[in-house]
Structures are given as structure tokens and as C-alpha cells.
SESEFI-604914 format. One record per residue (C-alpha): y, x, z. Coordinates in steps of 0.5 Angstrom, whole numbers, plus 500, padded with zeros to 3 digits. Example, Ala and Ser with C-alpha at 12.3 -4.5 7.8 and 13.67 -1.06 7.14 Angstrom:
2
491525516
498527514
***
This chain:
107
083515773
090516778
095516772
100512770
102515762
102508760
105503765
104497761
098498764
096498772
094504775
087505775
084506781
078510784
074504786
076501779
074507776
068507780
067499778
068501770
063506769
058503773
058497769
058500763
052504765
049498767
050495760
046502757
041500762
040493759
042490766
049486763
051484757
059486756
063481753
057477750
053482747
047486749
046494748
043495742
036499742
039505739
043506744
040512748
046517751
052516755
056523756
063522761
068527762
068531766
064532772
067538774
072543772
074548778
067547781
064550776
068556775
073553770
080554773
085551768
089545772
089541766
084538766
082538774
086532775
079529771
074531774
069527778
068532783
075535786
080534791
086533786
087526789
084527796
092526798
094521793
087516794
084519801
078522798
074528801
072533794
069527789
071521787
068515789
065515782
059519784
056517790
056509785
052513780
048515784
046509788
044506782
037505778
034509776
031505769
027507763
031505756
025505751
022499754
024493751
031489756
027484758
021488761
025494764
024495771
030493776
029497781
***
């Protein structure tokens, strides 16, 4: 999110960023499909990178630019500490993945 190393390619936003992963989510959760295709059943983890870097106590500037928590772009975006990735996730569902796609709560 925020660079632009490929410029073939338009920059991606925080709310883009945010955009993305919600939807990806969604799709682990059954709620869309992507492209035509529905997530298989044996799909059972997600894991992003990286939550937080300086935050919790890892104090490499490397990889503080992708955190979801930090103030790396505030300047840049107008952000405060987080990306607006966060509080997207958290005001999702909360949907139990061993039940089958058509009889998950949707909450």
C-alpha cells in the first residue's frame, strides 16, 4: 500500500488498500465469489502482512512503511496511527467457516 515501485500500475490507496482485503475476506467467509469462483471448503486461514512493526517492538524502518498500524503515511494519506484497513476488518462479520457457503450466518 502507498508505493509506487511499479509505475505501470496506479498507486494504491489506503481506501483501495482497505477495499481489497475486505473483499478477499469476504470471499474466506463465503460472502462473494471472485472472479466466478466460490472459496473452496478447504480454505481455512488467512494470515496478512504485517500488522504492526514498530508497535510491537520491532524497530526496523524497513518494514514500518507495511504495517497496518503506523504513522508511516499519516503525512502522505491524512491518517492518524492506522490504516483504514482496520477499523474495515473490524466492522465486518464475524462468520463461522465450517459451516457450509449456503447456511453461514451473515450477520
Amino acid at each position: 500500500m502507498g508505493w509506487r515501485d511499479d509505475r505501470r500500475y496506479p498507486r494504491v490507496d489506503p481506501a483501495t488498500h482497505a477495499d481489497r482485503v475486505t473483499a478477499i475476506y469476504d470471499f474466506m467467509q463465503g460472502g462473494r465469489g471472485i472472479r466466478g469462483m466460490r472459496c473452496p471448503s478447504n480454505y481455512f486461514a488467512l494470515c496478512n502482512w504485517l500488522l504492526g512493526n514498530y508497535r510491537m517492538g520491532y524497530l526496523n524502518p524497513g518494514w514500518e512503511s507495511q504495517a497496518w498500524y503506523t504513522d508511516w503515511w499519516n503525512g502522505d494519506f491524512k491518517l492518524s496511527g492506522e490504516l483504514p484497513v482496520v477499523t474495515a476488518v473490524k466492522g465486518m462479520p464475524s462468520v463461522a467457516v465450517d459451516e457450509p457457503a449456503g447456511k453461514r450466518d451473515r450477520r
